[in-house]
C-alpha positions as CSV (number, residue, x, y, z in Angstrom):
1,X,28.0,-80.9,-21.7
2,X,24.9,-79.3,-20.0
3,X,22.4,-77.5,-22.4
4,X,23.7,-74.3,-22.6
5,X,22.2,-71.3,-23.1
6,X,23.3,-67.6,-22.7
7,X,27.2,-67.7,-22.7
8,X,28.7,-64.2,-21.1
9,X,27.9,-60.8,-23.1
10,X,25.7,-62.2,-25.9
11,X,24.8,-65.1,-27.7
12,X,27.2,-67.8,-28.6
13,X,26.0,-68.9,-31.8
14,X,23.2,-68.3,-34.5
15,X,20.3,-70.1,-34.6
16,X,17.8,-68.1,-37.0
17,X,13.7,-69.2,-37.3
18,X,11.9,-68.0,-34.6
19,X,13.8,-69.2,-32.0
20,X,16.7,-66.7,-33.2
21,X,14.4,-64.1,-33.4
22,X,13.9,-64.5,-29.8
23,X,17.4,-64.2,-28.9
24,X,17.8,-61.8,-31.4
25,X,15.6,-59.3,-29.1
26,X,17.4,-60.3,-26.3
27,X,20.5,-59.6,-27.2
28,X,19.8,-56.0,-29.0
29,X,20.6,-57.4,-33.0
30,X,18.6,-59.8,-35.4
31,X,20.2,-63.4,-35.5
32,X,18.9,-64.7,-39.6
33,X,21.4,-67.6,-39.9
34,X,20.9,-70.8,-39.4
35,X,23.4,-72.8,-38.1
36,X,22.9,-76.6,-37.7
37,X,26.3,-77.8,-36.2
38,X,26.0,-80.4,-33.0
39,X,27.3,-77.8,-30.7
40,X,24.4,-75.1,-31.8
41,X,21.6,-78.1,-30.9
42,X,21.8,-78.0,-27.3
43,X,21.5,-74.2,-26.8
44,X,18.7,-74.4,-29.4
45,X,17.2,-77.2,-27.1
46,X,17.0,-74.8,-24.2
47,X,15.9,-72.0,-25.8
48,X,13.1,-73.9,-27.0
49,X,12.0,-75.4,-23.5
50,X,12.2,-71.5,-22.2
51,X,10.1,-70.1,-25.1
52,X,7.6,-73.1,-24.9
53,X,7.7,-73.1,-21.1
54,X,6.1,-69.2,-21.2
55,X,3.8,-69.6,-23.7
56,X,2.5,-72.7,-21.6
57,X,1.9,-70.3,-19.1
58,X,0.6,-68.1,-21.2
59,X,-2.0,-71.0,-21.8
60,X,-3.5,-71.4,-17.9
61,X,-2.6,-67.4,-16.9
62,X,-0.6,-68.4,-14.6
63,X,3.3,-69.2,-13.3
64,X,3.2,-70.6,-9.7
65,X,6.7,-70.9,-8.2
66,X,6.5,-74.7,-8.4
67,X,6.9,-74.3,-12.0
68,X,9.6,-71.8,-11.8
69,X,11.1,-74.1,-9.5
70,X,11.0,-77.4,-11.8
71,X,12.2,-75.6,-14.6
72,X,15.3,-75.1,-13.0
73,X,15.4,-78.7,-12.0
74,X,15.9,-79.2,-15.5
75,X,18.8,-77.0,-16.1
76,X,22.0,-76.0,-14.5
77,X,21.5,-72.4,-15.1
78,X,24.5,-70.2,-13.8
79,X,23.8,-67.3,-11.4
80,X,25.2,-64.6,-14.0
81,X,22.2,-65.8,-16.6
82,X,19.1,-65.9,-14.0
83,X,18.1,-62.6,-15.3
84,X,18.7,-63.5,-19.1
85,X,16.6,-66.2,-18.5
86,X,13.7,-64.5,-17.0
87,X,14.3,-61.7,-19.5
88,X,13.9,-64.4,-22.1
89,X,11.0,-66.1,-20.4
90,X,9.3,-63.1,-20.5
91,X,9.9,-62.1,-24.3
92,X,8.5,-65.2,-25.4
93,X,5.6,-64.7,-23.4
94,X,4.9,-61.8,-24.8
95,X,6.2,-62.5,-28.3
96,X,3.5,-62.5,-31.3
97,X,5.2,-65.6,-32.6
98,X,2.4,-68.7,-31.7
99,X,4.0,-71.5,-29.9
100,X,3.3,-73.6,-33.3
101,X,6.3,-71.7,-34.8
102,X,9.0,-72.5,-31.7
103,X,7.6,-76.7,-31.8
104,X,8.3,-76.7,-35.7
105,X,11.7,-75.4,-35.5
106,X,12.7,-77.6,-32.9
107,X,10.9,-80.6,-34.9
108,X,13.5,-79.8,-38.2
109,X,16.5,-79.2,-35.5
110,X,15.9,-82.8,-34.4
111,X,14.1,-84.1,-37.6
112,X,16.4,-87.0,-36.7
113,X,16.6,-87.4,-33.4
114,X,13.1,-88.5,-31.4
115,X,15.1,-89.1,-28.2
116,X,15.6,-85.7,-27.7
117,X,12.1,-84.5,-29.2
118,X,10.8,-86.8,-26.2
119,X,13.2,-85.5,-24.0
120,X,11.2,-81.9,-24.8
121,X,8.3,-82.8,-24.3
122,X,8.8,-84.7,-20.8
123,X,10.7,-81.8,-19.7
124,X,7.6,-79.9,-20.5
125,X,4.9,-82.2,-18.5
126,X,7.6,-81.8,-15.8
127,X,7.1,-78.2,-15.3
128,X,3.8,-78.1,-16.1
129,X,2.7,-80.9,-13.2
130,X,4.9,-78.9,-10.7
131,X,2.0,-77.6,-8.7
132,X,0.8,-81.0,-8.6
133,X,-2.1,-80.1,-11.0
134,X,-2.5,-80.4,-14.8
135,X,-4.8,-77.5,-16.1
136,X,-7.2,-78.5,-19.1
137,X,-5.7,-76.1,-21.0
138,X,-2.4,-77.0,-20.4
139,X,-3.2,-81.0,-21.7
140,X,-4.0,-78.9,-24.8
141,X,-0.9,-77.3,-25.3
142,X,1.0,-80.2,-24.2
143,X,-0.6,-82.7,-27.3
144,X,-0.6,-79.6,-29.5
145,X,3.0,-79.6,-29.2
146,X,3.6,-83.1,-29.3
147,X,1.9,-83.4,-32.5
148,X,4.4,-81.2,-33.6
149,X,7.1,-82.9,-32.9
150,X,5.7,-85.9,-34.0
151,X,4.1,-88.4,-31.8
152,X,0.5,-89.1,-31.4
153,X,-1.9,-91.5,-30.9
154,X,-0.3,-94.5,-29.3
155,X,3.1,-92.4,-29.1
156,X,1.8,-89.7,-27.3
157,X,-0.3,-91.7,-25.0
158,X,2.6,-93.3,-23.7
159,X,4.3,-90.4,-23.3
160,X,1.3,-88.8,-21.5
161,X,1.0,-92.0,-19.4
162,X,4.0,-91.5,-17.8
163,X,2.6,-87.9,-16.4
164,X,-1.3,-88.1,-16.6
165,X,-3.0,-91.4,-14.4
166,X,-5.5,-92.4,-16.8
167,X,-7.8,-95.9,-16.9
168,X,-6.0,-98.7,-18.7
169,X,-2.6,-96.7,-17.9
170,X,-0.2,-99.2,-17.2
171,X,-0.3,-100.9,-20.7
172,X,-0.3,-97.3,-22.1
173,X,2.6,-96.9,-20.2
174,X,4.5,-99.4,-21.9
175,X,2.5,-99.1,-25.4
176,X,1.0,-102.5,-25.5
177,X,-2.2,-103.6,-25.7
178,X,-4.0,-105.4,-22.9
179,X,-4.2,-108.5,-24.8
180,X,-0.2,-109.1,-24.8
181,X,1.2,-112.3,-23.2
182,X,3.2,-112.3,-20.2
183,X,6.7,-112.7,-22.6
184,X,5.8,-110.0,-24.5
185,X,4.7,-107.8,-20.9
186,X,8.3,-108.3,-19.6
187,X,10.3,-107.9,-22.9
188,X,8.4,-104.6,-23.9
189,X,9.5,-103.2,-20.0
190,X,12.8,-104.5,-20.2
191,X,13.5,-102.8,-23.4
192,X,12.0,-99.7,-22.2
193,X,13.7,-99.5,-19.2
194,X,17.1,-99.9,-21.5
195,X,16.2,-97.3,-23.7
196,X,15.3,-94.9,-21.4
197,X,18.3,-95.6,-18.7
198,X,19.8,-92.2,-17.0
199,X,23.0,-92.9,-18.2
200,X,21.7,-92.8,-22.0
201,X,20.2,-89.4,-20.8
202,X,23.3,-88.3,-18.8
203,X,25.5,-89.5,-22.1
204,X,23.6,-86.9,-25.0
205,X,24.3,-84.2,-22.9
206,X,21.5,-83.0,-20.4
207,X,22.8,-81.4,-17.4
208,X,22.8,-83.5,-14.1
209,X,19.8,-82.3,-12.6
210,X,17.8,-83.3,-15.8
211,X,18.4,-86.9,-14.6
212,X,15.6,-86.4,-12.7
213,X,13.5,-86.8,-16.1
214,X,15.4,-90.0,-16.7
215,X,14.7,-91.4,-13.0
216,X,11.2,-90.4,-13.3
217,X,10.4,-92.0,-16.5
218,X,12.1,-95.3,-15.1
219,X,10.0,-95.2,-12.1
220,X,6.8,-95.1,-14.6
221,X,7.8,-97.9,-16.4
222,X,8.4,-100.2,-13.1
223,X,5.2,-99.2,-11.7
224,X,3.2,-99.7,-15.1
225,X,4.7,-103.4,-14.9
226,X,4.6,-104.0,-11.3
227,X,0.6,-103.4,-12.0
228,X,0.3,-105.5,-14.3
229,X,2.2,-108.2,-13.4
230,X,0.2,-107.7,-10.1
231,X,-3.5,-107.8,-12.2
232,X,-2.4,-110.5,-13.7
233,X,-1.4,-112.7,-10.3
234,X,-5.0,-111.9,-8.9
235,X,-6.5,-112.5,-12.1
Protein backbone atom coordinates (compact mmCIF):
# COMPACT_ATOMS: atom_id res chain seq x y z
CA UNK A 1 0.00 0.00 0.00
CA UNK A 2 1.33 3.45 -1.10
CA UNK A 3 1.06 6.31 1.67
CA UNK A 4 -2.09 7.55 1.15
CA UNK A 5 -3.30 10.68 1.75
CA UNK A 6 -6.60 12.52 0.69
CA UNK A 7 -9.12 9.67 -0.16
CA UNK A 8 -12.17 11.18 -2.49
CA UNK A 9 -14.56 13.93 -0.74
CA UNK A 10 -12.80 14.15 2.69
CA UNK A 11 -10.58 12.69 4.89
CA UNK A 12 -10.44 9.00 5.50
CA UNK A 13 -9.65 8.73 8.99
CA UNK A 14 -8.84 10.90 12.17
CA UNK A 15 -5.63 11.76 13.16
CA UNK A 16 -6.01 14.71 15.90
CA UNK A 17 -2.59 16.76 17.24
CA UNK A 18 -1.62 19.16 14.87
CA UNK A 19 -1.39 17.21 12.11
CA UNK A 20 -5.40 16.77 12.27
CA UNK A 21 -5.78 20.17 12.79
CA UNK A 22 -4.24 20.65 9.45
CA UNK A 23 -6.61 18.48 7.74
CA UNK A 24 -9.13 19.62 9.75
CA UNK A 25 -8.95 23.17 7.86
CA UNK A 26 -8.80 21.42 4.79
CA UNK A 27 -11.48 19.63 4.86
CA UNK A 28 -14.05 22.44 6.44
CA UNK A 29 -14.51 20.51 10.18
CA UNK A 30 -12.08 20.02 13.29
CA UNK A 31 -10.61 16.36 13.32
CA UNK A 32 -9.81 15.97 17.71
CA UNK A 33 -9.45 12.15 17.77
CA UNK A 34 -6.73 10.33 17.75
CA UNK A 35 -6.57 7.33 16.11
CA UNK A 36 -3.47 5.08 16.21
CA UNK A 37 -4.48 1.97 14.14
CA UNK A 38 -1.74 0.66 11.35
CA UNK A 39 -3.82 1.76 8.57
CA UNK A 40 -4.13 5.58 9.98
CA UNK A 41 0.05 5.63 10.12
CA UNK A 42 0.70 5.86 6.59
CA UNK A 43 -1.68 8.75 5.75
CA UNK A 44 -0.28 10.36 8.93
CA UNK A 45 3.17 9.78 7.40
CA UNK A 46 2.36 11.82 4.38
CA UNK A 47 0.66 14.45 5.90
CA UNK A 48 3.60 14.99 7.86
CA UNK A 49 6.26 15.04 4.98
CA UNK A 50 3.62 17.81 3.27
CA UNK A 51 3.33 19.94 6.33
CA UNK A 52 7.11 19.67 7.05
CA UNK A 53 7.99 20.01 3.40
CA UNK A 54 6.24 23.76 3.48
CA UNK A 55 7.45 24.97 6.48
CA UNK A 56 11.07 23.92 5.03
CA UNK A 57 10.27 26.24 2.47
CA UNK A 58 9.11 28.56 4.59
CA UNK A 59 12.76 28.27 6.07
CA UNK A 60 14.96 29.47 2.79
CA UNK A 61 11.70 31.70 1.12
CA UNK A 62 11.67 29.72 -1.44
CA UNK A 63 9.92 26.58 -3.58
CA UNK A 64 11.90 26.04 -6.82
CA UNK A 65 10.19 23.50 -9.11
CA UNK A 66 12.89 20.95 -8.47
CA UNK A 67 11.52 20.64 -5.10
CA UNK A 68 8.07 20.41 -6.21
CA UNK A 69 9.16 17.99 -8.56
CA UNK A 70 11.08 15.56 -5.90
CA UNK A 71 8.36 15.61 -3.69
CA UNK A 72 6.35 13.96 -6.02
CA UNK A 73 9.08 11.46 -6.60
CA UNK A 74 8.29 10.46 -3.28
CA UNK A 75 4.64 9.85 -3.64
CA UNK A 76 2.22 8.40 -6.05
CA UNK A 77 -0.16 11.15 -5.70
CA UNK A 78 -3.41 10.66 -7.95
CA UNK A 79 -4.44 13.44 -10.39
CA UNK A 80 -7.89 14.07 -8.44
CA UNK A 81 -5.73 15.12 -5.12
CA UNK A 82 -2.98 17.48 -6.92
CA UNK A 83 -4.95 20.41 -5.77
CA UNK A 84 -5.69 18.98 -2.13
CA UNK A 85 -2.15 18.67 -1.88
CA UNK A 86 -1.14 22.06 -2.90
CA UNK A 87 -4.04 23.32 -0.94
CA UNK A 88 -2.56 21.43 1.99
CA UNK A 89 1.05 22.53 1.17
CA UNK A 90 0.01 25.84 1.37
CA UNK A 91 -2.10 25.74 4.76
CA UNK A 92 0.82 24.47 6.49
CA UNK A 93 2.86 27.05 5.20
CA UNK A 94 0.92 29.39 6.44
CA UNK A 95 -0.27 27.63 9.57
CA UNK A 96 0.78 29.32 13.10
CA UNK A 97 1.55 25.85 14.30
CA UNK A 98 5.81 25.76 14.36
CA UNK A 99 7.19 22.81 12.63
CA UNK A 100 8.36 21.52 16.21
CA UNK A 101 4.63 20.60 16.81
CA UNK A 102 4.14 18.43 13.23
CA UNK A 103 8.09 16.52 14.15
CA UNK A 104 6.69 15.66 17.72
CA UNK A 105 3.55 14.07 16.64
CA UNK A 106 5.11 12.13 14.13
CA UNK A 107 7.94 11.14 16.80
CA UNK A 108 4.86 9.47 19.29
CA UNK A 109 3.14 8.07 15.91
CA UNK A 110 6.35 6.13 15.31
CA UNK A 111 7.69 6.18 18.97
CA UNK A 112 8.46 2.53 17.85
CA UNK A 113 9.38 2.46 14.64
CA UNK A 114 12.94 4.47 13.67
CA UNK A 115 12.84 2.91 10.24
CA UNK A 116 10.22 4.97 9.20
CA UNK A 117 11.26 8.13 11.39
CA UNK A 118 14.56 7.75 9.01
CA UNK A 119 12.47 7.16 6.17
CA UNK A 120 11.09 10.96 7.05
CA UNK A 121 13.74 12.51 7.40
CA UNK A 122 15.65 11.18 4.06
CA UNK A 123 12.55 11.89 2.27
CA UNK A 124 13.00 15.40 3.55
CA UNK A 125 16.93 15.88 2.44
CA UNK A 126 15.50 14.50 -0.85
CA UNK A 127 13.45 17.42 -1.58
CA UNK A 128 15.29 19.77 -0.05
CA UNK A 129 18.71 18.89 -2.24
CA UNK A 130 16.42 18.99 -5.42
CA UNK A 131 17.88 22.12 -6.80
CA UNK A 132 21.12 20.65 -6.22
CA UNK A 133 21.91 23.10 -3.35
CA UNK A 134 21.42 22.85 0.46
CA UNK A 135 20.54 26.35 1.98
CA UNK A 136 22.16 27.01 5.46
CA UNK A 137 18.98 27.45 6.71
CA UNK A 138 17.61 24.49 5.50
CA UNK A 139 20.67 22.24 7.31
CA UNK A 140 18.96 23.89 10.35
CA UNK A 141 15.65 22.83 9.94
CA UNK A 142 16.79 19.52 8.75
CA UNK A 143 18.84 18.66 12.36
CA UNK A 144 16.13 20.57 14.15
CA UNK A 145 13.77 17.99 12.96
CA UNK A 146 15.84 15.17 13.31
CA UNK A 147 16.47 15.84 16.89
CA UNK A 148 12.95 15.49 17.05
CA UNK A 149 12.58 12.48 15.99
CA UNK A 150 15.42 11.25 17.65
CA UNK A 151 18.72 10.87 16.15
CA UNK A 152 21.71 12.95 16.74
CA UNK A 153 25.16 13.11 17.00
CA UNK A 154 26.62 10.06 15.42
CA UNK A 155 22.88 9.02 14.26
CA UNK A 156 22.24 12.01 12.52
CA UNK A 157 25.59 12.43 10.97
CA UNK A 158 25.10 9.34 9.23
CA UNK A 159 22.01 10.17 8.09
CA UNK A 160 23.32 13.65 6.90
CA UNK A 161 26.30 11.83 5.30
CA UNK A 162 24.36 10.19 2.97
CA UNK A 163 23.06 13.82 1.58
CA UNK A 164 25.69 16.38 2.76
CA UNK A 165 29.67 15.57 1.34
CA UNK A 166 31.48 16.42 4.31
CA UNK A 167 35.49 15.62 5.36
CA UNK A 168 35.82 12.20 6.95
CA UNK A 169 32.38 11.28 5.15
CA UNK A 170 32.74 7.86 4.25
CA UNK A 171 33.19 6.46 7.79
CA UNK A 172 30.25 8.78 8.71
CA UNK A 173 28.53 7.15 6.17
CA UNK A 174 28.65 3.88 7.67
CA UNK A 175 28.90 5.21 11.50
CA UNK A 176 32.35 3.90 12.27
CA UNK A 177 35.12 5.40 13.38
CA UNK A 178 38.26 5.74 11.27
CA UNK A 179 40.20 3.51 13.45
CA UNK A 180 37.93 0.28 12.62
CA UNK A 181 39.74 -2.83 11.02
CA UNK A 182 39.06 -3.92 7.72
CA UNK A 183 36.51 -6.88 9.26
CA UNK A 184 34.75 -4.62 11.00
CA UNK A 185 34.72 -1.91 7.50
CA UNK A 186 33.00 -4.75 5.49
CA UNK A 187 30.65 -6.16 8.18
CA UNK A 188 29.31 -2.70 9.21
CA UNK A 189 28.47 -2.10 5.03
CA UNK A 190 27.24 -5.42 4.58
CA UNK A 191 24.73 -5.01 7.36
CA UNK A 192 23.88 -1.64 6.22
CA UNK A 193 23.26 -2.43 2.89
CA UNK A 194 20.79 -5.36 4.39
CA UNK A 195 18.99 -3.20 6.46
CA UNK A 196 18.47 -0.62 4.13
CA UNK A 197 17.62 -2.93 0.95
CA UNK A 198 14.64 -1.51 -1.44
CA UNK A 199 12.71 -4.38 -0.90
CA UNK A 200 12.57 -3.74 3.02
CA UNK A 201 11.46 -0.21 1.86
CA UNK A 202 9.05 -1.52 -0.90
CA UNK A 203 7.66 -4.20 1.85
CA UNK A 204 6.43 -1.33 4.85
CA UNK A 205 4.50 0.30 2.43
CA UNK A 206 6.09 3.30 0.48
CA UNK A 207 4.79 3.83 -2.91
CA UNK A 208 7.08 2.69 -5.87
CA UNK A 209 8.59 5.74 -6.72
CA UNK A 210 9.84 6.22 -3.00
CA UNK A 211 12.27 3.38 -3.93
CA UNK A 212 14.29 5.93 -5.19
CA UNK A 213 15.14 6.85 -1.40
CA UNK A 214 16.05 3.19 -0.94
CA UNK A 215 18.32 3.10 -4.17
CA UNK A 216 19.91 6.23 -3.16
CA UNK A 217 20.78 5.38 0.32
CA UNK A 218 22.29 2.00 -1.15
CA UNK A 219 24.40 3.90 -3.54
CA UNK A 220 25.83 6.00 -0.39
CA UNK A 221 26.75 3.13 1.40
CA UNK A 222 28.79 1.44 -1.65
CA UNK A 223 30.49 4.56 -2.34
CA UNK A 224 31.31 5.31 1.47
CA UNK A 225 33.10 1.70 1.30
CA UNK A 226 34.39 1.75 -2.16
CA UNK A 227 36.44 4.90 -0.54
CA UNK A 228 37.55 3.41 1.97
CA UNK A 229 38.43 0.29 0.89
CA UNK A 230 40.21 2.42 -1.86
CA UNK A 231 42.26 4.77 1.02
CA UNK A 232 43.06 1.99 2.49
CA UNK A 233 44.74 0.03 -0.79
CA UNK A 234 46.95 3.33 -1.35
CA UNK A 235 47.61 3.67 2.16
Amino acid sequence: MAYGLIGGAGVGFALGGPLGALLGALAGHALDRLLLAPAEKPAAFSVALIALSAKMAKADGVVVPAEVAAFREVFDIPPQDLDAVARLFNLAKQDTAGFEAYARQVAQLFADDPDTREDLLDALFHVAKADHALHEKELVFLEEVARILGFTGAAYARIEARHVRRPGDPYAVLDLDPGASDEEVKARWRALVASHHPDKIAGRGLPPAAIKLANDRVAALNAAYSVITRQRRLA
